[in-house]
Residue, then its C-alpha position, 0 to 999 in steps of 0.5 A: x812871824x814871832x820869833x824862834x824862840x817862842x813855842x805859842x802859835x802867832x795865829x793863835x795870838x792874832x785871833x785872840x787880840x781880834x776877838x777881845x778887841x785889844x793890842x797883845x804884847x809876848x815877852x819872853x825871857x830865858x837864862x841859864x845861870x852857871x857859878x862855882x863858889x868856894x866857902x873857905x877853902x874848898x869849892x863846895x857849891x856847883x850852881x846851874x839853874x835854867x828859867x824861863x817866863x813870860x809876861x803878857x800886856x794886853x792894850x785895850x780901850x787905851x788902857x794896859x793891863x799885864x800878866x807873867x806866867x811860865x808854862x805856855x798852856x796858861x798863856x790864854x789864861x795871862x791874856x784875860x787876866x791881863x785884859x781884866x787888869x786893864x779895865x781897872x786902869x786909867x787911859x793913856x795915849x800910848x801904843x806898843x812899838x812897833x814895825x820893827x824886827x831884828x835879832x842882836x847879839x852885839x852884847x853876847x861874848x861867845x866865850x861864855x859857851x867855851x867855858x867847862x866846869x874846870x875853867x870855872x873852877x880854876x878861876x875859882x881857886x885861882x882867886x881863892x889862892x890870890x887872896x891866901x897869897x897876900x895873907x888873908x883867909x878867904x870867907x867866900x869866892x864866886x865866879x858865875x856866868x849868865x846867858x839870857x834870851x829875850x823875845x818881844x813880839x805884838x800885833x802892831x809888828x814888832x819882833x826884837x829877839x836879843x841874847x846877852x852874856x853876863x860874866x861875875x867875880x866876888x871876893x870875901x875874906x878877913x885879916x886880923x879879925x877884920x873882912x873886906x869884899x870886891x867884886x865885878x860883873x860885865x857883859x864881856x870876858x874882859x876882866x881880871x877875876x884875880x884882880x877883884x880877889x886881890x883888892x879884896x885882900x888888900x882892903x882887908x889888910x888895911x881894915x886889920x889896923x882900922x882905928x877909931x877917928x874924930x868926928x868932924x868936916x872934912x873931904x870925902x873921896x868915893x871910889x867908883x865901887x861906893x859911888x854906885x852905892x850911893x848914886x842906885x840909892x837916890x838917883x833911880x828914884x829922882x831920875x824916873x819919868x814916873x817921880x817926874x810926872x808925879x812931882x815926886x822928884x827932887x828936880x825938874x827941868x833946868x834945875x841945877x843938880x851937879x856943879x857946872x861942869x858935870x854931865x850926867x848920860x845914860x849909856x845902854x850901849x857901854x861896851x863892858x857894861x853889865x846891863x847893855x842892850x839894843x833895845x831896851x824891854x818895849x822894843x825901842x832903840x837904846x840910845x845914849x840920853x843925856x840926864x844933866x847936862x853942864x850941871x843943869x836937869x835936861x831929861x828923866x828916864x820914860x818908859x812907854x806908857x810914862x811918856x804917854x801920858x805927858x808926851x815925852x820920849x820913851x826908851x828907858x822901859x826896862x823889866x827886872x824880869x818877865x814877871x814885872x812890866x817895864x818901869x821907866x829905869x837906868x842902864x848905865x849912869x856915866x858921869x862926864x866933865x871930871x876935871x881933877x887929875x887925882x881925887x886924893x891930891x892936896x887932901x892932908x886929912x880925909x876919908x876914902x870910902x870903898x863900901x858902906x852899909x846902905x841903910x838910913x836913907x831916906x830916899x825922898x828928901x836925899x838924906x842919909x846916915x851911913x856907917x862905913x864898912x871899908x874906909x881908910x884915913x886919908x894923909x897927905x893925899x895916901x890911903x893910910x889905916x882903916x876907920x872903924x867905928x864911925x859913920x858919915x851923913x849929909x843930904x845927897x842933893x848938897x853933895x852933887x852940887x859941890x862934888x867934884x870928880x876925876x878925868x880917869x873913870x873906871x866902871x862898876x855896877x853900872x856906874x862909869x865915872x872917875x872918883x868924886x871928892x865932896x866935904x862931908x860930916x864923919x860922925x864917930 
């Protein structure tokens, strides 16, 4: 039977495949989305959106055709749409998943719904209270919650229905003319929202004193913030079974990506991680997948229909939303095999970097031009002032070859991995 969530009769669904001679897919998505956010000083903003859509493939003569709506008196309308769009594509040995029926909500935090407008508010002015404490002047504080409910249904048997929790803090404010930010989000009510104000604050104290540097080579230490920065620009793209397929990516099997050491693994299942899940958009199960192993490309990432068409593994088929298809994507990238203890250790002069700005990339060839946003000088293995004015650049496929990482890791945005050390070029 389709699941509860989902108004459109499945008979109706059924009879309509049988007579346009064609395998139907529903996905349906809906979200509610609460935040409170203080401009200043004062709360002025009190944000609570509902929304809800579908999307609609149709698999006809091995050849896939998609289709997003909202209202469900256009569902047959999407389904020929769909039908149309699929007669224009080229043919692929690929079949929707199914057999399969299930309910998750291993990564839905029940507080979620035990939260009132005063505790967001509270945790709002908690946060903006923070940041005034350690003399700063808030700009911006935000403190959101999302609760999404995915169905997928098809007529080879599937029924996955799957609901999440989504919690965020965000932190903007200025000392001495100069501004910083911090912020988090996870699947769980596991994290300081005070702590995310505080870093804020701490860097902007920091920037207040930011100095002009030398150019020159020497290391680099990226917190995990700025790595994930620097890992979404390149590796979404290096990584996609789609690039693979193309001969796009920079690698291919067995080439030699990070140093000797390093791991690289997609992790859908990581506890605190914002984008965890069962099953991934096609309604197959999320497992761990293991991208580089001791250094070395063994995987990309395949979405259903990518796999197909040169016999891979699906299971990475994510959508952005109902109103997109899946596309062969990332989770949870999780570096592992860091060996240094403290990523600042023997470093007399260097940069560390919290945040840049992610423009000048070009994400084919992996090089890049970057002006630092929040950095501090490094001295004798410390943080010291901040570094204004002065921008870094290389070629990210160099820099993983020779990076290096930490044993400890911290999570952000969808990075799991202790801090990374690289020798790279500051241009002032």
């Amino acid at each position: 039977m389709l699941p509860a969530t989902l108004m459109i009769s499945e008979s109706w669904l059924v009879k309509l495949a049988k007579k346009m001679r064609a395998s139907l897919e529903v996905f349906e998505e809906s979200s509610q989305h609460t935040a409170f956010t203080a401009n200043g000083t004062a709360v002025e903003n009190r944000e609570h959106v509902r929304s809800r859509g579908y999307g609609v493939r149709v698999l006809k003569g091995r050849r896939m055709g998609f289709a997003a709506f909202e209202r469900e008196s256009d569902v047959e309308d999407a389904v020929r749409m769909a039908s149309r769009l699929a007669e224009k594509q080229e043919p692929a040995d690929y079949y929707f998943a199914g057999k399969a029926r299930a309910r998750s909500q291993a990564f839905f935090d029940a507080r979620v719904n035990q939260l009132s407008e005063a505790d967001y508010m509270q945790r709002v002015e908690s946060m903006r209270d923070r940041v005034i404490a350690m003399h700063a002047t808030p700009i911006q504080t935000a403190f959101g919650t999302r609760v999404i409910q995915q169905s997928l249904w098809n007529t080879d048997g599937l029924s996955i229905q799957q609901k999440f929790s989504r919690f965020y803090a965000f932190s903007h404010c200025s000392q001495a003319g100069s501004e910083a930010d911090d912020s988090f989000s996870s699947s769980r009510l596991s994290f300081s929202t005070d702590r995310v104000a505080a870093n804020a604050a701490s860097h902007a104290e920091r920037m207040s004193g930011a100095k002009k540097m030398r150019g020159g080579t020497l290391p680099f230490v990226f917190d995990v913030r700025a790595l994930e920065s620097l890992f979404s620009l390149f590796l979404p793209f290096h990584f996609s079974g789609e690039s693979f397929r193309k001969g796009l990516s920079h690698w291919k099997k067995g080439d030699g990506a990070f140093s000797e050491s390093i791991s690289l693994v997609d992790d859908p299942r990581l506890k605190e991680g914002e984008n965890a899940c069962v099953y991934d958009d096609e309604g197959v199960m999320a497992k761990r997948k293991t991208l580089v192993r001791k250094g070395r490309v063994q995987s990309f990432l395949f979405d259903g229909a990518t796999a197909a068409k040169i016999g891979e593994t699906a299971g990475n088929g994510y959508r952005s939303s109902f109103e997109a298809a899946p596309k062969p994507s990332w989770t949870h990238m999780t570096v592992e095999g860091g060996h240094l203890s403290n990523a600042l250790d023997d470093v007399r002069d260097g940069v560390y970097v919290n945040s840049f700005l992610t423009s000048g990339a070009n994400t084919v060839t992996g090089d890049f031009a970057f002006p630092l946003l929040v950095a501090f000088r490094i001295r004798n293995g410390e943080p010291t002032e901040g570094i204004k004015g002065a921008m870094f650049q290389g070629n990210v496929f160099e820099w993983l070859k020779q990076a290096a990482f930490e044993k400890k890791r911290e999570y952000a945005h969808g990075v799991l991995s202790g801090k990374m050390r690289v020798i790279a070029r500051i241009v002032a």
